[in-house]
Backbone as JSON, one array per atom type, in Angstrom:
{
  "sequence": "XXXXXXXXXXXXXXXXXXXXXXXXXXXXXXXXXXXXXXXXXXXXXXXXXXXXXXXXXXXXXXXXXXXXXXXXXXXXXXXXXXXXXXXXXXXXXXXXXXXXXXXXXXXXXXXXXXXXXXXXXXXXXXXXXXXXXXXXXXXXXXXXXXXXXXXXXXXXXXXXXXXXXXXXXXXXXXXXXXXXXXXXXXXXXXXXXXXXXXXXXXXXXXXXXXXXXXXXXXXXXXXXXXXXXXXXX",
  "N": [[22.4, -18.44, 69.3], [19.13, -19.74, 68.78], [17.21, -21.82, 70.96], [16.54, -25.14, 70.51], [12.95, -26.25, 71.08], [12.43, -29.48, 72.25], [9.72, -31.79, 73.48], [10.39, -32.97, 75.73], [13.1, -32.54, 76.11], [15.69, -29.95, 75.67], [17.6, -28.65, 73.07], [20.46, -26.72, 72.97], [21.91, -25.02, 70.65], [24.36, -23.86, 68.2], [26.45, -21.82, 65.79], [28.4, -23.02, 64.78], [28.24, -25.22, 64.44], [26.09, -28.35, 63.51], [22.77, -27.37, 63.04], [19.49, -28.74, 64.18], [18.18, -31.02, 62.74], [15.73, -32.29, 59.89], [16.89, -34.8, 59.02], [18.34, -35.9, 61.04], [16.05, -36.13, 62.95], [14.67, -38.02, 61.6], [16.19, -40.19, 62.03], [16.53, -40.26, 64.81], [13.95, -40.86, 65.31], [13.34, -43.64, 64.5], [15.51, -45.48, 64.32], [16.32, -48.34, 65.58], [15.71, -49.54, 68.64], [14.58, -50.42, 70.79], [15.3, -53.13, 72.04], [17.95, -52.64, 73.16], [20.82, -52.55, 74.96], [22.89, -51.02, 75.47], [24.44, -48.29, 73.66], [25.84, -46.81, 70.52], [26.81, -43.53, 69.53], [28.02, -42.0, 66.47], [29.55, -39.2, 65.48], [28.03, -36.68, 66.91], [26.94, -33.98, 67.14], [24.9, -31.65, 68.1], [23.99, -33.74, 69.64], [21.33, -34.43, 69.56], [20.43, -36.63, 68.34], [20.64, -38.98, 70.13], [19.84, -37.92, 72.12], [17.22, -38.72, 71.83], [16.43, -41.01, 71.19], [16.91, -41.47, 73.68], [14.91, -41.07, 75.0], [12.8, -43.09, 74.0], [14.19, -45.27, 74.71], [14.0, -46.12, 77.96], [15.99, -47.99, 79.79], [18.61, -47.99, 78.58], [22.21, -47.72, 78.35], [24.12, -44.15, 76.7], [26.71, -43.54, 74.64], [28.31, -40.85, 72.61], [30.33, -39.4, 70.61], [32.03, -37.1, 69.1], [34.24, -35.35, 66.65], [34.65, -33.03, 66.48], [35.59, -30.11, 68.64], [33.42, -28.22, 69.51], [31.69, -28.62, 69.01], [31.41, -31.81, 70.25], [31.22, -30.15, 73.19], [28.96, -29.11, 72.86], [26.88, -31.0, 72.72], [27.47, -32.31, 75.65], [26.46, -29.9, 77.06], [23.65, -30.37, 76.26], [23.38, -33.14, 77.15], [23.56, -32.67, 79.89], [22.02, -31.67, 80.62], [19.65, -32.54, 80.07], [16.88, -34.86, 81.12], [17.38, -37.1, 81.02], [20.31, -37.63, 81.9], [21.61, -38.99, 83.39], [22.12, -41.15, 82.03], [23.55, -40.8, 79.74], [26.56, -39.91, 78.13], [30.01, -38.6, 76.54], [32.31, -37.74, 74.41], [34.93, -35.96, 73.31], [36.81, -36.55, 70.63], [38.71, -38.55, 68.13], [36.55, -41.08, 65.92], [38.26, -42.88, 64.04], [40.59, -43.27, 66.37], [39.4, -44.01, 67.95], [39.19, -46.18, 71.27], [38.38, -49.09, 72.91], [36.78, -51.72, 75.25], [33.92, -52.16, 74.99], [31.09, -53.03, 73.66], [28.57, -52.83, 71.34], [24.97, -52.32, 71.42], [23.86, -51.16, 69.59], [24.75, -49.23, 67.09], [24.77, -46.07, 65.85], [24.79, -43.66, 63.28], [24.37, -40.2, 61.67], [26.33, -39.83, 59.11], [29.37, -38.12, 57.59], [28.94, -36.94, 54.33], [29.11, -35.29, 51.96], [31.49, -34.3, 49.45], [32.6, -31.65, 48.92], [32.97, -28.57, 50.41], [32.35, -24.91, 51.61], [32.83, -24.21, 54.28], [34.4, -24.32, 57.02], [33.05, -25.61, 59.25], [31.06, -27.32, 57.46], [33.03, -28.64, 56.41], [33.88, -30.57, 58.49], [31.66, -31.55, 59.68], [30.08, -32.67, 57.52], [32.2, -33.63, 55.09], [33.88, -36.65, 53.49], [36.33, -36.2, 54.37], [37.39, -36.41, 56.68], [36.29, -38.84, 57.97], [35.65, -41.3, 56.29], [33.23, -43.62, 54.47], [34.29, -46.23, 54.53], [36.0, -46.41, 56.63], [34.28, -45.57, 58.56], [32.05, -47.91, 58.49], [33.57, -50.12, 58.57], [35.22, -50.02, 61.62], [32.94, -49.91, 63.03], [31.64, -51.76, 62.43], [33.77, -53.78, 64.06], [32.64, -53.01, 66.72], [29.92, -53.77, 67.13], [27.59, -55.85, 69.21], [26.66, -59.03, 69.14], [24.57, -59.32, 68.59], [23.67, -56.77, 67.91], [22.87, -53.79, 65.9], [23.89, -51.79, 62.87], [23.08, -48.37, 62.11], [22.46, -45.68, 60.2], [21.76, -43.03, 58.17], [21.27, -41.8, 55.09], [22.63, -40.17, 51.67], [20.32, -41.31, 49.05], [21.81, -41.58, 46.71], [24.59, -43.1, 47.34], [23.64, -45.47, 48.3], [24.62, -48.17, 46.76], [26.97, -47.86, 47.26], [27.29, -48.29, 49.96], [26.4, -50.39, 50.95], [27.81, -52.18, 49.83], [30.18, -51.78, 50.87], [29.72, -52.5, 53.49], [28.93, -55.18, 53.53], [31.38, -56.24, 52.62], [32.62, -55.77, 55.42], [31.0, -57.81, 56.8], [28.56, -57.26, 57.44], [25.18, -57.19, 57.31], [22.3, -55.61, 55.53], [19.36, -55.47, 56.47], [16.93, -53.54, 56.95], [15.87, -51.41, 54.68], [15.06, -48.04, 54.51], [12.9, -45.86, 52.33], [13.29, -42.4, 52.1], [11.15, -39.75, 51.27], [11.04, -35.95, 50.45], [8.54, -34.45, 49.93], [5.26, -36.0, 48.8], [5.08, -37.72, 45.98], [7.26, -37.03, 45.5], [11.25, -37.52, 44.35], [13.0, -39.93, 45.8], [15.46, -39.09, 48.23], [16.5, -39.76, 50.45], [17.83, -42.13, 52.6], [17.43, -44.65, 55.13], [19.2, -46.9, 56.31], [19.81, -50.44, 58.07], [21.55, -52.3, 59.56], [22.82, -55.52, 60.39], [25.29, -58.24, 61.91], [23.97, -60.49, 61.35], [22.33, -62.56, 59.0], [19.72, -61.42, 57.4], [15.81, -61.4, 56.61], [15.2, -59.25, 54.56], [13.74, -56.04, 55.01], [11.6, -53.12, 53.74], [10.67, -49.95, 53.19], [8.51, -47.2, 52.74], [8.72, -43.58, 53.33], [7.32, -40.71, 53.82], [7.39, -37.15, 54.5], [6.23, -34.38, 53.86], [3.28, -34.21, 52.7], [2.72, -32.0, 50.9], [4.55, -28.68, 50.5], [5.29, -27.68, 52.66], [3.58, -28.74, 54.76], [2.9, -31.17, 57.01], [3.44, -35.04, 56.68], [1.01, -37.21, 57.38], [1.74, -39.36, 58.3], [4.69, -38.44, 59.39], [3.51, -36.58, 61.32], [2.26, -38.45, 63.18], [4.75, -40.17, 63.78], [6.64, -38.63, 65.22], [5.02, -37.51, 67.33], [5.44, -37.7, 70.12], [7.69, -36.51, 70.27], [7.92, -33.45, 68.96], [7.02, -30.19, 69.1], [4.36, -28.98, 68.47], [2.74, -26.27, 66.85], [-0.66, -24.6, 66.38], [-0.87, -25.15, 63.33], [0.42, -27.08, 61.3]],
  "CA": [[21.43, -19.05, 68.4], [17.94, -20.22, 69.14], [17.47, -23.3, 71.42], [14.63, -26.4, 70.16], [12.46, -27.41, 72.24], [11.07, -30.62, 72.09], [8.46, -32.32, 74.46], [10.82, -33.43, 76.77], [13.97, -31.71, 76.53], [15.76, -28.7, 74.65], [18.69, -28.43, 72.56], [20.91, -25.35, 72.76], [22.18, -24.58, 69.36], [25.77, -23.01, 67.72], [26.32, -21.51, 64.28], [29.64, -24.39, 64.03], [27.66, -26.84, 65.25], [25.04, -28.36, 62.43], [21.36, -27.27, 63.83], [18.87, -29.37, 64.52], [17.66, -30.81, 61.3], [14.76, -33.58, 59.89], [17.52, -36.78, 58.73], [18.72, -36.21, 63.0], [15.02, -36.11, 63.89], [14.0, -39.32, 61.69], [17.32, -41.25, 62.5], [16.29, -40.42, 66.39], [12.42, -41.4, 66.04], [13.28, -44.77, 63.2], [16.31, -46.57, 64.41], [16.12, -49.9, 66.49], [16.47, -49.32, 69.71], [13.76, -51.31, 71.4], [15.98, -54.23, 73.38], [19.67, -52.09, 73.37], [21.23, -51.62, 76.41], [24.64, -50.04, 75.12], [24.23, -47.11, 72.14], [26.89, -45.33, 70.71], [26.12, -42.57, 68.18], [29.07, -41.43, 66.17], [29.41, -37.89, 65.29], [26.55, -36.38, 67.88], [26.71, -32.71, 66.71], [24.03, -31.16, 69.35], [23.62, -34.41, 70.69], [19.46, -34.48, 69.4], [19.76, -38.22, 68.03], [20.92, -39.94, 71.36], [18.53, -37.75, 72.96], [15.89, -38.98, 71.21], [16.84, -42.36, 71.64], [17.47, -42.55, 75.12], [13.4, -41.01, 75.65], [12.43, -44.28, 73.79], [14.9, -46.46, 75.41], [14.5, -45.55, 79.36], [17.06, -47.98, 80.45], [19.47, -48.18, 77.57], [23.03, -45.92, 78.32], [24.96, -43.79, 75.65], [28.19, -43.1, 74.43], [28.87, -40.05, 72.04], [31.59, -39.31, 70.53], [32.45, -36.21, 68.03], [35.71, -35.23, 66.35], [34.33, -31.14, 66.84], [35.52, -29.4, 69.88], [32.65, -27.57, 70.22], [29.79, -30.07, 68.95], [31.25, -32.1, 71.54], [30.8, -29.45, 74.29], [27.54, -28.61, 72.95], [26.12, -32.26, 73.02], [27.78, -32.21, 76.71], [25.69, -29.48, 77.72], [22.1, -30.32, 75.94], [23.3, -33.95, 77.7], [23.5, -32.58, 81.32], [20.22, -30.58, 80.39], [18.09, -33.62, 80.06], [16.5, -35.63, 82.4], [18.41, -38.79, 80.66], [21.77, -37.21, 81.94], [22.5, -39.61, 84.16], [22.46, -42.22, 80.94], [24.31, -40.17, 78.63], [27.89, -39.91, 78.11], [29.99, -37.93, 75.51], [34.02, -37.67, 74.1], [35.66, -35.23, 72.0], [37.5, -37.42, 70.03], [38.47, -38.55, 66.9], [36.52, -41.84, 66.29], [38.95, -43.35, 64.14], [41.21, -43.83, 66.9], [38.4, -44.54, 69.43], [39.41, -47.55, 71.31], [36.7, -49.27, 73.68], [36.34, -52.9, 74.9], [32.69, -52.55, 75.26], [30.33, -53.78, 72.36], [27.25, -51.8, 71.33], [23.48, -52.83, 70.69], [22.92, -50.02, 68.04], [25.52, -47.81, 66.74], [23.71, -45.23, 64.87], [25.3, -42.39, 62.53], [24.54, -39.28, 60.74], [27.53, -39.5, 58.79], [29.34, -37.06, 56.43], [28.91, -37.33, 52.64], [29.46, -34.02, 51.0], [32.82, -34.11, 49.17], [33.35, -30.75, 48.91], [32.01, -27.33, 51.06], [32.74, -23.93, 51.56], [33.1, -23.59, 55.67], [35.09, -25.76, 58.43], [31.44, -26.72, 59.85], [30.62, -27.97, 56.67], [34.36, -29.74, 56.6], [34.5, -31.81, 59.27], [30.57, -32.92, 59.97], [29.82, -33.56, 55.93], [32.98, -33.97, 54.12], [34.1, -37.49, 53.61], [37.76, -36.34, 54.77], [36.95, -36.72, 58.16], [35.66, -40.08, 58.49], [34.89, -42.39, 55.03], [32.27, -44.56, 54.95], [34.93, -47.54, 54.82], [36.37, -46.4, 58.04], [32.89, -45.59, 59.41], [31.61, -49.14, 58.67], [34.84, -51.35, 59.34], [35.27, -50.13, 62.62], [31.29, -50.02, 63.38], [31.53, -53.56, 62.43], [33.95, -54.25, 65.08], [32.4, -52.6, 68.04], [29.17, -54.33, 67.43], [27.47, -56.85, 69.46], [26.47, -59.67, 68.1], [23.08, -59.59, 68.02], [23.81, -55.54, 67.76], [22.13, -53.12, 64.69], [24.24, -50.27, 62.71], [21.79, -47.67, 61.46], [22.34, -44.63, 59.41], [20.92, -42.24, 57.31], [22.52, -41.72, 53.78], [21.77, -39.82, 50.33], [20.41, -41.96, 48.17], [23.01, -42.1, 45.66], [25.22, -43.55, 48.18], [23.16, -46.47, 48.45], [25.1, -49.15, 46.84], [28.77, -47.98, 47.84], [27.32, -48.03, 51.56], [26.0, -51.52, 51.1], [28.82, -53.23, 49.0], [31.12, -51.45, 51.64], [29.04, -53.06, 54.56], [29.04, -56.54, 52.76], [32.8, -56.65, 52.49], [32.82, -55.95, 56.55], [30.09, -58.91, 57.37], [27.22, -56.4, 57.82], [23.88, -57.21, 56.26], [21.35, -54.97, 55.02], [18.43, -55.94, 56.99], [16.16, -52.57, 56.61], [15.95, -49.85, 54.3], [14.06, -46.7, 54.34], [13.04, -45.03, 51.48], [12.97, -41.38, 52.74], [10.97, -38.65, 50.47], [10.66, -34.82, 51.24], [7.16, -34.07, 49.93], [4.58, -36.75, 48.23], [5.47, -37.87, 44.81], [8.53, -36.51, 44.56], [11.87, -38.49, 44.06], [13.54, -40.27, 47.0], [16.24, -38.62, 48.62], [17.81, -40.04, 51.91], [17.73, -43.88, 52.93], [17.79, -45.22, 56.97], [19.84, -47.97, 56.44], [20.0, -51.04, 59.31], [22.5, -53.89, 59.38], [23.39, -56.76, 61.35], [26.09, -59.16, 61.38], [23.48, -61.64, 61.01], [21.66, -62.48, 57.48], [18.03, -61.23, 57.81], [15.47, -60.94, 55.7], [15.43, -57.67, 54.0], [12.61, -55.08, 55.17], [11.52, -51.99, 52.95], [9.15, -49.3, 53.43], [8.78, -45.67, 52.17], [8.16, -42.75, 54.39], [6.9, -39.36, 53.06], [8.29, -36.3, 55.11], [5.37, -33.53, 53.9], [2.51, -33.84, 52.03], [2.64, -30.96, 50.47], [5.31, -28.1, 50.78], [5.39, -26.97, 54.52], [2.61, -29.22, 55.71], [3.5, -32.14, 57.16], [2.25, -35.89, 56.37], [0.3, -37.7, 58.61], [2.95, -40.79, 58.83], [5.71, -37.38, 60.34], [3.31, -36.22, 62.59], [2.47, -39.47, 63.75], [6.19, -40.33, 64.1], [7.28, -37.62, 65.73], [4.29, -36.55, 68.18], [5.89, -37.25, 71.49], [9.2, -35.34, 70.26], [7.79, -32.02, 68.27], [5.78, -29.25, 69.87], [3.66, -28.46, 66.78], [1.93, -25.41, 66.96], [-2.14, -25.09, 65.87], [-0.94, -25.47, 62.39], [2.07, -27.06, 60.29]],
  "C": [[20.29, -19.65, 69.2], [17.87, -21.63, 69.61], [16.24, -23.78, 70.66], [14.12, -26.66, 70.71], [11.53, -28.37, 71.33], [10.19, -31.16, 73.73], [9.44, -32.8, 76.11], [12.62, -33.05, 77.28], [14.46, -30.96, 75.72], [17.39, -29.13, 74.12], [19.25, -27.06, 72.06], [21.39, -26.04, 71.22], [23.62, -23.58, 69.02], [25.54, -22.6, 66.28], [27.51, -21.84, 63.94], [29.01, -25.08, 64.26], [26.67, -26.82, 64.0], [23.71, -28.55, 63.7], [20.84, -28.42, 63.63], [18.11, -29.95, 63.35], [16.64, -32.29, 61.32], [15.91, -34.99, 59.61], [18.03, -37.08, 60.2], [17.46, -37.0, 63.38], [14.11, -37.69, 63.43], [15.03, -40.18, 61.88], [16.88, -41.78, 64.08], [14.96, -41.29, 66.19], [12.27, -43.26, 64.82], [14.65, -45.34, 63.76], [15.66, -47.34, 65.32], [16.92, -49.8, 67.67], [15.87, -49.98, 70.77], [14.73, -52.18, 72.74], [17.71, -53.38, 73.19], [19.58, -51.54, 74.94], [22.55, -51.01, 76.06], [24.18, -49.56, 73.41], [25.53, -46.09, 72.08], [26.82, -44.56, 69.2], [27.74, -41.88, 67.72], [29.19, -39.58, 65.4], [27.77, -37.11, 65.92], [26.12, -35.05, 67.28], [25.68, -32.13, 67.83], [23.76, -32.52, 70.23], [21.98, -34.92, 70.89], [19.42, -36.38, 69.0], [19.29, -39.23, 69.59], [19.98, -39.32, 71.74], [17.43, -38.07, 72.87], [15.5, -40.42, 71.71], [16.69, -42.77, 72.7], [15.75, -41.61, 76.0], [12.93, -42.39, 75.01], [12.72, -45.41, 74.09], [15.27, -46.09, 76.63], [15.32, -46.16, 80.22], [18.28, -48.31, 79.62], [20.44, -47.08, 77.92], [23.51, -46.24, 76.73], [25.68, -43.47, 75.79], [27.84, -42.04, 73.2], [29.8, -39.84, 71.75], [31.83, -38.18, 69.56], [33.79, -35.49, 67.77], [35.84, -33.3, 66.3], [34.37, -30.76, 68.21], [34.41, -29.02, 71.14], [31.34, -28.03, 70.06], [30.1, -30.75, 70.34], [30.69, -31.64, 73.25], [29.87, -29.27, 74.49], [26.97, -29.54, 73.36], [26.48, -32.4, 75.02], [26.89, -31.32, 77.56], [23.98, -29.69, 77.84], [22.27, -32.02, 76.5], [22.62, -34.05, 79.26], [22.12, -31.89, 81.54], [18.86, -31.31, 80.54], [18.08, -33.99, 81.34], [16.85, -36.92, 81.93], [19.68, -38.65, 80.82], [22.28, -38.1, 82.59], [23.07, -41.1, 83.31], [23.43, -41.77, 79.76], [25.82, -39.52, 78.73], [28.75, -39.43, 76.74], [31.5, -37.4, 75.35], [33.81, -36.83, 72.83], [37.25, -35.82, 71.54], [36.97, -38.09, 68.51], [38.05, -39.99, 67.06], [37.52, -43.07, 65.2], [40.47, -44.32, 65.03], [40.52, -43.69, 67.91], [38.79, -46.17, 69.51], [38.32, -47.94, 72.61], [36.92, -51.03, 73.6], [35.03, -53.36, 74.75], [32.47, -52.71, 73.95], [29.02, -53.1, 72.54], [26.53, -52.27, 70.99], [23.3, -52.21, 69.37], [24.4, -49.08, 68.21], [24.75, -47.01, 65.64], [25.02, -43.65, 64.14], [24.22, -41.39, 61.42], [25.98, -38.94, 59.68], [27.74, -38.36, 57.84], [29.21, -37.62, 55.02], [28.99, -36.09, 51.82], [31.2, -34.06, 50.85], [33.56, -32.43, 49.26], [32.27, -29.32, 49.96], [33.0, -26.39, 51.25], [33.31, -23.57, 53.01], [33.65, -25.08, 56.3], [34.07, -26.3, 59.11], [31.16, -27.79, 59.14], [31.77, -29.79, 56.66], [34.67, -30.9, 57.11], [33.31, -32.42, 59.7], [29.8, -32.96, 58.69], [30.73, -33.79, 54.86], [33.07, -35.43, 54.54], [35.35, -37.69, 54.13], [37.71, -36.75, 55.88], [37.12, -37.77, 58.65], [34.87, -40.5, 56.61], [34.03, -43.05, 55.58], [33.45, -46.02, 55.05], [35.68, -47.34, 56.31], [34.93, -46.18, 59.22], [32.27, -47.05, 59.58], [32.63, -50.09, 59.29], [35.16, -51.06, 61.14], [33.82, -50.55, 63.28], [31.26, -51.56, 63.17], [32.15, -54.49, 63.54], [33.34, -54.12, 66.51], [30.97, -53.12, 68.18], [29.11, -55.24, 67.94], [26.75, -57.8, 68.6], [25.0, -59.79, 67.57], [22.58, -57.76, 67.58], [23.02, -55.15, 66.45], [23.48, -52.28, 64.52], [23.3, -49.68, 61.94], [22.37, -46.17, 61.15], [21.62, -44.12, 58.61], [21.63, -41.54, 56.37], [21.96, -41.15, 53.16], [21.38, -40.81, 49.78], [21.14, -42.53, 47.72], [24.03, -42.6, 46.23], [24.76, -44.9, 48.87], [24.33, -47.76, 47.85], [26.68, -49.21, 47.02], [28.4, -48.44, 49.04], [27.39, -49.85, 51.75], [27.22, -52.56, 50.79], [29.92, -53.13, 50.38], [30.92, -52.32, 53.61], [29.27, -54.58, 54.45], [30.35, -57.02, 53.48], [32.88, -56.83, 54.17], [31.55, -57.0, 57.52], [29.45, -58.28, 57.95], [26.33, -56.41, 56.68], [23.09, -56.5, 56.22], [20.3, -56.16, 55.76], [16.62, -55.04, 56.99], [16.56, -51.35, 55.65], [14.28, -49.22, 54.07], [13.33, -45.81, 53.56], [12.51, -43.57, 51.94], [12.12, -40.24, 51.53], [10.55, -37.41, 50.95], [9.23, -34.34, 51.19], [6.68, -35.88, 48.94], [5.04, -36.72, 47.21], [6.55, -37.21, 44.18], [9.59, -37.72, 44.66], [12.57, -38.76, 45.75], [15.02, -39.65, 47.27], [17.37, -38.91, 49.67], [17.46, -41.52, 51.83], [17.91, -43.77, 54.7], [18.06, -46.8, 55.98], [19.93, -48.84, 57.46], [20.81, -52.31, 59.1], [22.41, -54.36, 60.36], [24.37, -57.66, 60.98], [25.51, -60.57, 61.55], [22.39, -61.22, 59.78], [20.21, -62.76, 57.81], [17.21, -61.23, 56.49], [15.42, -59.31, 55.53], [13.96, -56.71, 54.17], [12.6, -53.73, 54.58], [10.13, -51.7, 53.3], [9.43, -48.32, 52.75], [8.3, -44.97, 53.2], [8.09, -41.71, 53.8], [7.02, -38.2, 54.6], [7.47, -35.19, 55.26], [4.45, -33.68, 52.4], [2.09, -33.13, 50.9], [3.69, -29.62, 50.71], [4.87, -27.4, 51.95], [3.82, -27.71, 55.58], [2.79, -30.78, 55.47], [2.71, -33.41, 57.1], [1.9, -36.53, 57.62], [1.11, -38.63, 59.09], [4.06, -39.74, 59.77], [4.94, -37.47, 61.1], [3.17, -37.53, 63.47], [3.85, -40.1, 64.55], [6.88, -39.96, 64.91], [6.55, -36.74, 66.9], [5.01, -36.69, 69.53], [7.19, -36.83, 71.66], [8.24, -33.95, 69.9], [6.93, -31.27, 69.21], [5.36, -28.65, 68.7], [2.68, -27.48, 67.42], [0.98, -25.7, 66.35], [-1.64, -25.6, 64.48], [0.22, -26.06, 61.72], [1.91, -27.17, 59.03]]
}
């Protein structure tokens, strides 16, 4: 399968592995990563978030972790590929029974949320069997530091289980995202950001394309020192 390049390093690509997609590419260029020195990204799949991450945060290391064989391997190789390899670190393992005394600035997820799918790709990095969001947050709650972020990127409609579910584990809603794919259409994804301290609450909207296949000026902006945009998008 076809590698990505971006501006500063490439990501090989599988057809088990989930490609390279836009909720990776605004999770990577929109979480809080500014003052983290310890990141650990849970389900990596190619391994594109952390990478993203760890060009905006040049002395911040990462941990990885994915419960896929061969995501793991892959993120392992598009790790050793960068020129942030010597910060980046990466387990095939399930993270339910990930144990760890360290404490993380930012844990960041793509998690799963599709209940049901047709293929074992689909199965194990978007079903909820895998990994729930109550086991995704309750542990994520422990492994934070204290002044730490968790940050994901959710459907929508998954907005107030994520939150209530966050609550219960003394994680506050501190940012949301409202994500939309073109201009005036309906909102679709969320970037979520907690802390286990009570913040005020920050909201924005972000628009994704303009227009169908041309992208808005807030993306390109966003995203210029990742994408290699040809003359036109």
């Amino acid at each position: 399968m076809k590698s990505f390049i971006f501006k500063q390093f490439e990501i090989q690509q599988s057809k088990n592995v989930f490609r390279v997609g836009t909720d990776g590419v605004l999770l990577g260029a929109l979480a809080c990563i500014d003052h983290a020195e310890k990141v650990l990204e849970i389900g990596t799949g190619t391994g594109l978030i952390s990478l993203m991450l760890a060009q905006r945060n040049v002395h911040a290391e990462f941990l990885g972790i994915d419960i896929n064989e061969e995501a793991a391997n892959l993120t392992k190789i598009n790790f050793e590929n960068s020129p942030f390899k010597l910060r980046l670190k990466n387990v095939f393992q399930d993270f339910k029974n990930f144990k760890t005394e360290d404490k993380f600035d930012l844990i960041v997820s793509n998690p799963p949320y599709f209940e049901e799918s047709g293929s074992e790709k689909d199965k194990i990095a978007r079903q909820t069997v895998e990994l729930n969001f109550q086991q995704l947050i309750s542990k994520s709650a422990i492994l934070l530091s204290e002044k730490g972020v968790f940050s994901v990127i959710i459907p929508v409609e998954a907005d107030d289980v994520f939150v209530e579910i966050a609550e219960k584990n003394r994680l506050f809603l501190s940012k949301r995202i409202f994500i939309k794919g073109i201009e005036n259409s309906k909102i679709k994804r969320l970037i979520l950001e907690f802390s286990s301290m009570v913040k005020e609450l920050e909201e924005r909207e972000f628009i994704i394309e303009k227009s169908p296949r041309q992208y808005s000026d807030q993306y390109l902006e966003l995203t210029k020192e990742f994408h290699v945009f040809k003359n036109s998008v």
